[in-house]
Each structure stands twice: as C-alpha cells, then as structure tokens.
ROKEKE-478544 format. One record per atom (N, C-alpha, C, O): residue in three letters; x, y, z. Coordinates in steps of 0.2 Angstrom, whole numbers, plus 5000, padded with zeros to 4 digits. Layout:
<sites>
ALAXYZ
...
</sites>
This chain:
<sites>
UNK434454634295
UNK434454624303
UNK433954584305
UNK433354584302
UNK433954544310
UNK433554494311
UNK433054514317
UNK433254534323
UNK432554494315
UNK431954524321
UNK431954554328
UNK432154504331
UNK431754624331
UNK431954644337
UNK431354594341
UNK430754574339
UNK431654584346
UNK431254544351
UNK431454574359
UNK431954604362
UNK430754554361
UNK430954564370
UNK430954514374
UNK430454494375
UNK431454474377
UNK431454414380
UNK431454424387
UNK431854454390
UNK431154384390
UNK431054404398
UNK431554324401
UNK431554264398
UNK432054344406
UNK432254284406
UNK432254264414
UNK432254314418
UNK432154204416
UNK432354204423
UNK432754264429
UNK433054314427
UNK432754254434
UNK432954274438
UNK433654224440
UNK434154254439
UNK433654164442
UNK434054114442
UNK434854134438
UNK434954094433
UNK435254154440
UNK435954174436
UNK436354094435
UNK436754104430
UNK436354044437
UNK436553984435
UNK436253974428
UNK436553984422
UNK435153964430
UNK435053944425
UNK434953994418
UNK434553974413
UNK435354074418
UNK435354114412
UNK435954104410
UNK436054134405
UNK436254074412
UNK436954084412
UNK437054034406
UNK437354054401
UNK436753974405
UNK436553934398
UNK436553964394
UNK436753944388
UNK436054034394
UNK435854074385
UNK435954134386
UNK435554184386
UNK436754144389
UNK437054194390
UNK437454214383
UNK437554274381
UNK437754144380
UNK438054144376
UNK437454134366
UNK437554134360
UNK437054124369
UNK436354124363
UNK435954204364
UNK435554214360
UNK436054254369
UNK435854314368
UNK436354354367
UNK436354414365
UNK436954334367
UNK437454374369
UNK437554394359
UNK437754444357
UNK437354334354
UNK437654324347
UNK436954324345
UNK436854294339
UNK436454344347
UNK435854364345
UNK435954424337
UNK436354474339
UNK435754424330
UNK435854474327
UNK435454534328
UNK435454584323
UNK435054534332
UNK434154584329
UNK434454624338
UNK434854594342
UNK433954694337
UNK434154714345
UNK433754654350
UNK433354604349
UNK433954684355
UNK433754654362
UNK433554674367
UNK433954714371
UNK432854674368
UNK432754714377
UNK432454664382
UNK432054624381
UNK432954664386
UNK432854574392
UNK432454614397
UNK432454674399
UNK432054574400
UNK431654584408
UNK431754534410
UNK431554474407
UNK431954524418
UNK432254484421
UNK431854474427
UNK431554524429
UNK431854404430
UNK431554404436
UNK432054404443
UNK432654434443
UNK431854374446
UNK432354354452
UNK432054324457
UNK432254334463
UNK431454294457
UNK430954254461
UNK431254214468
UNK431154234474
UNK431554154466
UNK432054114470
UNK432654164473
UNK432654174479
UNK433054184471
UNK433654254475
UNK433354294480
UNK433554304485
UNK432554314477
UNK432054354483
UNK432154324488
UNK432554334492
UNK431354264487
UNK431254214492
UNK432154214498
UNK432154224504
UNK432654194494
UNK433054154498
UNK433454214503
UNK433754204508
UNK433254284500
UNK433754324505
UNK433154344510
UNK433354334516
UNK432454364508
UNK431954384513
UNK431954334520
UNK431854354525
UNK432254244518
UNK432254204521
UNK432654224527
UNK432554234533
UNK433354254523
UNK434154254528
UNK433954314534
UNK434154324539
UNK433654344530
UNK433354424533
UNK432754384540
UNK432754414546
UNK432554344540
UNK431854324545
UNK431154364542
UNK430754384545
UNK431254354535
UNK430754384533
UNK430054324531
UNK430354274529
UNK429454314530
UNK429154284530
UNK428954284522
UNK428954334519
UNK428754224520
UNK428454244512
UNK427854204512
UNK427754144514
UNK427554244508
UNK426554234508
UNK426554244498
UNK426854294495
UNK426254214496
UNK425954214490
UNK425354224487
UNK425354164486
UNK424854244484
UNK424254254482
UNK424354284476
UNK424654344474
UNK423854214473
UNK423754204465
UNK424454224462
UNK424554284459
UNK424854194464
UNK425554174460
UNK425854244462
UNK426454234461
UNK425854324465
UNK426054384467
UNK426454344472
UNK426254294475
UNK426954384474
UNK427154394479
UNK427054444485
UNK427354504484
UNK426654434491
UNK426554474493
UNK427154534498
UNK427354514503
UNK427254574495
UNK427654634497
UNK427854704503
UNK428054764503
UNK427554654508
UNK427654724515
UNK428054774510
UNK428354764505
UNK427954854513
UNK428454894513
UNK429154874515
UNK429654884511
UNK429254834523
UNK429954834525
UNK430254784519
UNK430754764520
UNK429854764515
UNK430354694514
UNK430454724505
UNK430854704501
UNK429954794503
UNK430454804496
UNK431054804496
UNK431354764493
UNK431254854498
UNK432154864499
UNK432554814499
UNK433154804496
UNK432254764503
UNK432754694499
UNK432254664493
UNK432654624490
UNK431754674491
UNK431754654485
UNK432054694479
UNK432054664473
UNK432354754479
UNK432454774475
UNK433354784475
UNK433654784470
UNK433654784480
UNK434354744481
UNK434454684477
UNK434954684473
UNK434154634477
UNK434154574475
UNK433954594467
UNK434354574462
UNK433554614466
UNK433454634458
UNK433954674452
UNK433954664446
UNK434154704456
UNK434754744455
UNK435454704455
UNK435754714450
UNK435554684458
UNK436054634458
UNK436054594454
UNK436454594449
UNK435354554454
UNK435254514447
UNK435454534439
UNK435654504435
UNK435254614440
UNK435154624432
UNK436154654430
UNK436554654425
UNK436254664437
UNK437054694437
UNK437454634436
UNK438054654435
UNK437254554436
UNK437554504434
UNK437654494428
UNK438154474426
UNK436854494424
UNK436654454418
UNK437154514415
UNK437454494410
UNK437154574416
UNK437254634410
UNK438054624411
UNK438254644406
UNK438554594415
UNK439154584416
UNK439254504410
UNK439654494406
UNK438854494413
UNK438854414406
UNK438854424400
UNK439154384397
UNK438354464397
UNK438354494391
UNK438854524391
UNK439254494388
UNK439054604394
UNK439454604391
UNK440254584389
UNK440554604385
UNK440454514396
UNK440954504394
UNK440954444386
UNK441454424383
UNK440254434385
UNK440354394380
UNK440154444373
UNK439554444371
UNK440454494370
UNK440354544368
UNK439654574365
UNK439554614360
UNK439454564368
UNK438754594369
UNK438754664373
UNK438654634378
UNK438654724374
UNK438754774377
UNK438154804382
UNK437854844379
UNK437854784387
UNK437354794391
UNK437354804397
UNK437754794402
UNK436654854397
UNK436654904404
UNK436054894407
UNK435454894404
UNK436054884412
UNK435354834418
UNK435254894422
UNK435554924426
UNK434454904421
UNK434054964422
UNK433554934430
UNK433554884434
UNK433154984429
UNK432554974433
UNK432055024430
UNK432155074427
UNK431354994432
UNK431055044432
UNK430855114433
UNK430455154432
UNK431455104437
UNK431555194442
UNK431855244436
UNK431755304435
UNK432355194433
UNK432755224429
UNK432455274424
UNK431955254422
UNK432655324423
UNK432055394417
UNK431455384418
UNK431155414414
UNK431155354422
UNK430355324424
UNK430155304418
UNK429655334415
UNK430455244417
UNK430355174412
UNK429855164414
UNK429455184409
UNK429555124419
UNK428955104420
UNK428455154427
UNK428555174433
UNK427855164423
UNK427655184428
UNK427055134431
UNK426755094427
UNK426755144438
UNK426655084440
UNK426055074445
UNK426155124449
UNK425355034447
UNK424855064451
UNK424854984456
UNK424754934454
UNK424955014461
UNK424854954468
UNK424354924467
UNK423754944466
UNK424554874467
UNK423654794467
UNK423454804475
UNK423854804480
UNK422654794475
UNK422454784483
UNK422754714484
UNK422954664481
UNK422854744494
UNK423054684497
UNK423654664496
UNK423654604497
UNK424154694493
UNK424454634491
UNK425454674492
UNK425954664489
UNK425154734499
UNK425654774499
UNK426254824494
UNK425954874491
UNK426554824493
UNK427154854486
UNK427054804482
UNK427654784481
UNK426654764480
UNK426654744475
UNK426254784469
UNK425754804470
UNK426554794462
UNK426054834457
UNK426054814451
UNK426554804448
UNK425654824449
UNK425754814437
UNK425754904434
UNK425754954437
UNK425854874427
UNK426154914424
UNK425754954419
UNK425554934414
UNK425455024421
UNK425055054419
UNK425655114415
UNK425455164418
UNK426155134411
UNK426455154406
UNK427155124405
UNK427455084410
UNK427355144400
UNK428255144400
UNK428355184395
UNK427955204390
UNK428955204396
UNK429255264393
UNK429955224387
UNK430455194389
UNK429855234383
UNK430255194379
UNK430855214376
UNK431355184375
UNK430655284375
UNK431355334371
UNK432055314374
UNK432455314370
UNK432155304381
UNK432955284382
UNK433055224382
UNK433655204385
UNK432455174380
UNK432755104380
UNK432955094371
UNK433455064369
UNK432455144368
UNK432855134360
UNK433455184360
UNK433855164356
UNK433655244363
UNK433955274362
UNK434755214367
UNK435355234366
UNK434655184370
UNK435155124371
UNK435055094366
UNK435555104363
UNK434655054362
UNK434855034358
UNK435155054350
UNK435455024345
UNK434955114350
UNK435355144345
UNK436055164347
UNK436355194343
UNK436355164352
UNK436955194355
UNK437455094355
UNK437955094358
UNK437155044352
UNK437355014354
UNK437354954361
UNK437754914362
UNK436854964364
UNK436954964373
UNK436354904372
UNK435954914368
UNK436354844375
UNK435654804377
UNK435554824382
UNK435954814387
UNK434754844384
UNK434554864393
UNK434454784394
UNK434354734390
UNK434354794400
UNK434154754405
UNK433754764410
UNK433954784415
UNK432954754411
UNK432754794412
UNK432454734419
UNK432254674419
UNK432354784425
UNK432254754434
UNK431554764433
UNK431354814429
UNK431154734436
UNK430454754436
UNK429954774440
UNK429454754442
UNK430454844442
UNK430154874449
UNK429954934445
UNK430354964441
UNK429254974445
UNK428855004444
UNK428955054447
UNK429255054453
UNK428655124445
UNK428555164452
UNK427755204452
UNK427555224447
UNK427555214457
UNK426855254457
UNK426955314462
UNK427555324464
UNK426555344464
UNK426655414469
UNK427155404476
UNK427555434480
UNK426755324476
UNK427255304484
UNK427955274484
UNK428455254488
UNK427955284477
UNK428755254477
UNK428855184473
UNK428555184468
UNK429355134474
UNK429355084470
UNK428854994470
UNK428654964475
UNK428854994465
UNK428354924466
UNK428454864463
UNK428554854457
UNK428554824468
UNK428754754463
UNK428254704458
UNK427854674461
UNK428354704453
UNK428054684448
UNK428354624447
UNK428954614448
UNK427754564444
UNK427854524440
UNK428154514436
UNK428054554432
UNK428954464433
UNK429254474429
UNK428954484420
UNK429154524416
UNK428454424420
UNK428254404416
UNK427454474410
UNK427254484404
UNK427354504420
UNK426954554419
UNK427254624415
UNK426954654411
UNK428054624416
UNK428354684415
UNK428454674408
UNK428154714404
UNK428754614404
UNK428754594400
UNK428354614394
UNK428554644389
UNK427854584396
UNK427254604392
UNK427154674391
UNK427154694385
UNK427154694396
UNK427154804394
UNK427554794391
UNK427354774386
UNK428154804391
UNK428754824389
UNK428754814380
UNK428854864377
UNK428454754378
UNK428554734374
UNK427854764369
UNK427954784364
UNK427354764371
UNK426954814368
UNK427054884369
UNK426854934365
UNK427354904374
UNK427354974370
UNK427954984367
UNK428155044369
UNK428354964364
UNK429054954361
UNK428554914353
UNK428854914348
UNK428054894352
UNK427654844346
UNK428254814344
UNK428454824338
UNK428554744350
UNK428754704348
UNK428754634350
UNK428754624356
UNK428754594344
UNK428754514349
UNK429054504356
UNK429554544357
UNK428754464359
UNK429054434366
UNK429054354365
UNK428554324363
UNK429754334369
UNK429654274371
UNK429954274380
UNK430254314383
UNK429454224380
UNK429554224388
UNK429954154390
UNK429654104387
UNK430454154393
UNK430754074393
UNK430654054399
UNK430554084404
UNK430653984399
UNK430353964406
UNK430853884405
UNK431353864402
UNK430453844409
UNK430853784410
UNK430353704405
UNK430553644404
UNK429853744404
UNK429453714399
UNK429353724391
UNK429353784389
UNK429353674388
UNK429253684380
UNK428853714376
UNK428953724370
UNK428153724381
UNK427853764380
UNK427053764383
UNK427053764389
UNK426653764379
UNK425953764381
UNK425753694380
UNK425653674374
UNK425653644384
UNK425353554382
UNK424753554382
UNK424353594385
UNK424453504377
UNK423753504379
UNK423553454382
UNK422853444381
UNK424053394387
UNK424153384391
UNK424553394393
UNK425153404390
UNK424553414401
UNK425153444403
UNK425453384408
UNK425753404413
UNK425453324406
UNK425753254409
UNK426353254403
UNK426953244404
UNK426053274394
UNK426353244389
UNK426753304386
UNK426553344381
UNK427253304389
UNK427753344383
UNK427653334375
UNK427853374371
UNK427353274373
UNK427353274365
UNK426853294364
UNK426753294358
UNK426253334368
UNK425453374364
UNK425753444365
UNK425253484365
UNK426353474365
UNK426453534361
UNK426053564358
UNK425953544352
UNK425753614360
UNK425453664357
UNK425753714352
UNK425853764354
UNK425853704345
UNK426553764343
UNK426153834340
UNK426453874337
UNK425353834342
UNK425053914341
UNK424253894345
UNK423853844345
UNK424253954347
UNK423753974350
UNK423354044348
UNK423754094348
UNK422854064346
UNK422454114346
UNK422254114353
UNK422054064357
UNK422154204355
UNK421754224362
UNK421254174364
UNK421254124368
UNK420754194356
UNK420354144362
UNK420454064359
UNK419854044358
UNK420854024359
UNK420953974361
UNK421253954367
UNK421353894369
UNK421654014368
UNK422154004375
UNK421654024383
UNK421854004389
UNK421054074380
UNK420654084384
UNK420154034386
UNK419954024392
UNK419953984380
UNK419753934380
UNK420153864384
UNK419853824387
UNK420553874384
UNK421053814388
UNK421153824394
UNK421353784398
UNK421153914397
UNK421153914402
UNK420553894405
UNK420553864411
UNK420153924402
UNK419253914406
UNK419153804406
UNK418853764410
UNK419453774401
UNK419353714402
UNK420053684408
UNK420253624407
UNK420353704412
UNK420653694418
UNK421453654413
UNK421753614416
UNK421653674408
UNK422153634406
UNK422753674407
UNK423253644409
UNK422753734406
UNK423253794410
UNK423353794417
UNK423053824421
UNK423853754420
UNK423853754428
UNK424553784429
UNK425053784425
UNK424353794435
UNK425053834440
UNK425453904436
UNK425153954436
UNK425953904433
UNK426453944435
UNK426453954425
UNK426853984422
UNK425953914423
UNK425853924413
UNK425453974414
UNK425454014410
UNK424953984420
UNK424354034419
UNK424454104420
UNK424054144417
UNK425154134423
UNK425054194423
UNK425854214416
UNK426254264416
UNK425954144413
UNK426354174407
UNK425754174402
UNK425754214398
UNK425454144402
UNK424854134396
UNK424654204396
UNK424554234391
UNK424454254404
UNK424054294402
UNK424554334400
UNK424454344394
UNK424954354403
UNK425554404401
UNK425654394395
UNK425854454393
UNK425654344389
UNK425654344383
UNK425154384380
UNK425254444378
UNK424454344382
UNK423954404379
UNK423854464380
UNK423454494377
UNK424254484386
UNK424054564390
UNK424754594384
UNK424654654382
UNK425254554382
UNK425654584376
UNK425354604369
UNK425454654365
UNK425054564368
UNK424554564362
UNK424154604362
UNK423854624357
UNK423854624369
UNK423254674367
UNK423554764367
UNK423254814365
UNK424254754370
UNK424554804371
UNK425054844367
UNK425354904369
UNK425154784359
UNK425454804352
UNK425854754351
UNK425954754345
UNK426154714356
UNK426654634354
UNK426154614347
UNK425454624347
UNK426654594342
UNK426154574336
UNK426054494336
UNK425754464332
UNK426554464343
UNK426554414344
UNK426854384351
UNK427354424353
UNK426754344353
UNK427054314359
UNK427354244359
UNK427254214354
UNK427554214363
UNK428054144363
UNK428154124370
UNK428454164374
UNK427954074372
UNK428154054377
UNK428553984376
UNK428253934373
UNK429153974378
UNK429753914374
UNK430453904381
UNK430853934385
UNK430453834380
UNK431053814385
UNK431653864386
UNK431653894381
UNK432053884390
UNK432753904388
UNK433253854385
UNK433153794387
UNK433753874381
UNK434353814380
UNK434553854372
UNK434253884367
UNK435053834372
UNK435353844366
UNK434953844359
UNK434553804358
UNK435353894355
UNK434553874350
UNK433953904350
UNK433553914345
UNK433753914356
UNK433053914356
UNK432653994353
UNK432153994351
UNK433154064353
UNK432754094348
UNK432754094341
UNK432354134339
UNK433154064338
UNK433054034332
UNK432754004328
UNK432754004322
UNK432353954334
UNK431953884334
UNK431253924335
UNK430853904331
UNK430953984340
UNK430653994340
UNK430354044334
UNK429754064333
UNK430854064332
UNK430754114326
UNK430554074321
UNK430054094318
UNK430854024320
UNK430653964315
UNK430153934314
UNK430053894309
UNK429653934321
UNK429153904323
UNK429253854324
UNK428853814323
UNK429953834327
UNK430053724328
UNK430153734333
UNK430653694334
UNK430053784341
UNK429853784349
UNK429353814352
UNK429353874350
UNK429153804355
UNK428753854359
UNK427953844358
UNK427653794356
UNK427653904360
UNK426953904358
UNK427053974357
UNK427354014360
UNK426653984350
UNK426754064347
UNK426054104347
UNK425754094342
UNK425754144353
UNK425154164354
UNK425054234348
UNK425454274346
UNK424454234345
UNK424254304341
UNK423454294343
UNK423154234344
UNK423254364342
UNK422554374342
UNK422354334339
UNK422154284343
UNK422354324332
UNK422054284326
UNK422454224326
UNK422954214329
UNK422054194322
UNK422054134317
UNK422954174310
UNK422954234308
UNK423354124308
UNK423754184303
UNK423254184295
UNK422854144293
UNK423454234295
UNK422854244287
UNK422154274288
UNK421754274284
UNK421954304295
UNK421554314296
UNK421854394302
UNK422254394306
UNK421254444299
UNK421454504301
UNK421454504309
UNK420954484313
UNK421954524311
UNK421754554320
UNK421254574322
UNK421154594328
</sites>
C-alpha cells in the first residue's frame, strides 16, 4: 500500500474539481482538510457582511461564524460527493464532529482560533471502515466553534495522525526567486526555510504555508510538501520531481 498522506486542498470546488479524479484513485489512505476562503469572503459579501484581515486570519465577528461555517460545510459536503461518485467513498466532518479538533481563540481577532488537540480514533477508525474523512476546519473551545486556518488545521491533523502532508496551492512550490518559477526549491530544512523567511524571500500567502509546514514537523509529520495542484501531482511529489519537501534535518542526518 502506498504512503498514507494528509492533503489539504482548496476551498474553491472548480479548482478541486481537477484532482478530484487524482485523490479519488490515490492507493495509500487519505485525510483531506479543506478550506473555503473565496465561498466565505463571497457569501459574508451577499450577507452585508464586511471582511477585515490581519496577518493573513480572517477576522471573525461571532455574527458572522455561522455563515462561515455554512459555507464550510457545504464545501466539504461537495468535495466528499466528488469523491465519492468517482469511487472513492467519503464522509466530510468538522471539527465539531467527536470533538476532532479542539481549539483556543487567538486575541483580537474574534472566532477566529488554532489548533491546541485532535482526536484522531474516528478519523482512523473511518479509515479502517473504508471511508475518506473530510475534514472543515472549525475548531471548538468552551465558547463554542472556531474558525481556523485551512493550512493551520492541516498541519495538526497531520502530526498528530504522524503523517506526511502536502499542501496544494496554485504554486510550484517554494522559489528562491519568487519572480522565477525555474529557482524551485525541491527541499528545505526548518532552518533553512526559517532562514528565507527572515531574509524576506517568503512573501504573502507562501508565509503562513511555510509555517504550517513546520508547525507539522514539530508536531510528528515526518515531513511536509508544499506543490501546485493538477494531475499527477501526488505521485510527482512522492517522487520528489514537485513541490518543496520540508523536514527538520538535512536527509541522512538525525532529527
């Protein structure tokens, strides 16, 4: 059987809908975490809702989770419809579900929160029944539910599961120009990605997958990937010919 991985995939159902049919015939198990950033944004819009952001968070009034987590839900109730009509058989959670994720509010920044446990027994006991979860990335703490980081959920999920992650995005991976798609980074160690963050070469929207990589690595992923979506591409990153493939170490050299 071919290596269990945790893949976090967009939120966007157009653009999952391309490696719907590349997860769907994946051989190794599967635990997806899903965002839904753009579906958010555009229904809080229809709603008269305003949207504020800080340091890439989405900032989350109380009135306004309820439709964030409508929209999350919906999302995971799509992708899991996708799968399974292409026989892949999958069931789209939340972190509410068996209290999957449990969850602690960041200051200032409303129902917004990370990921302080996960409970993992009925994501393996889905996948020993056969089932791919699907997992929404709402959180919960004393006050109730918290919207979390796609890429944040991910990374828990996947360390405490002690399994690789890849995170897809619409980039190839880590540049070291980030003008030049041909300066591909295809590995990074911590501190060399710590190292490029601190020399300003990490910008925008690579900076909080970069960290969530390493936040997987410290938390048991024995490795991490950040790599384009499109056909192929876990195979390619398996293979190491996509992506940027993050570990503590150097390979050959102890954790």
């Amino acid at each position: 059987m071919s290596e269990p991985l945790l893949v976090k995939v967009g939120g966007s159902l157009k653009g999952a809908e391309a490696l719907l049919e590349e997860l769907a015939c994946y051989p190794g198990p599967l635990v997806l975490v899903h965002g839904g950033g753009p579906r958010i944004g555009a229904f809080l819009e229809r709603l008269g809702f305003p949207t504020r952001f800080e340091g890439g968070l989405r900032v989350t009034p109380p009135e306004q989770m309820e439709a964030v987590e409508m929209v999350l839900t919906l999302v995971g109730k799509e992708l899991a419809q996708g799968l399974s009509q292409r026989g892949r058989p999958a069931l789209a959670l939340s972190g509410r579900d068996a209290l999957l994720l449990r969850g602690r509010a960041l200051p200032h920044l409303g129902r917004v929160g990370e990921v302080v446990g996960v409970e993992v027994r009925p994501l393996l006991a889905l996948l020993e029944a056969g089932y791919t979860p699907l997992l929404a990335p709402i959180a919960l703490d004393e006050a109730g539910p918290l919207n979390v980081n796609a890429d944040t959920a991910a990374g828990a999920v996947a360390g405490a599961l002690g399994w690789p992650v890849v995170f897809l995005t619409d980039v190839e991976g880590v540049y070291r120009d980030p003008k030049d798609p041909a300066s591909r980074l295809p590995h990074l160690t911590r501190a060399e990605a710590l190292a490029l963050k601190a020399e300003g070469v990490l910008q925008g929207g690579m900076i909080p997958k970069v960290e969530a990589a390493l936040k997987a690595l410290e938390a048991g992923a024995p490795w991490a990937a950040i790599a384009r979506g499109g056909p192929g591409v876990l195979s390619r990153v398996l293979g190491g010919e996509a992506g940027t493939r993050f570990t503590l170490e150097a390979p050959g050299r102890p954790a």
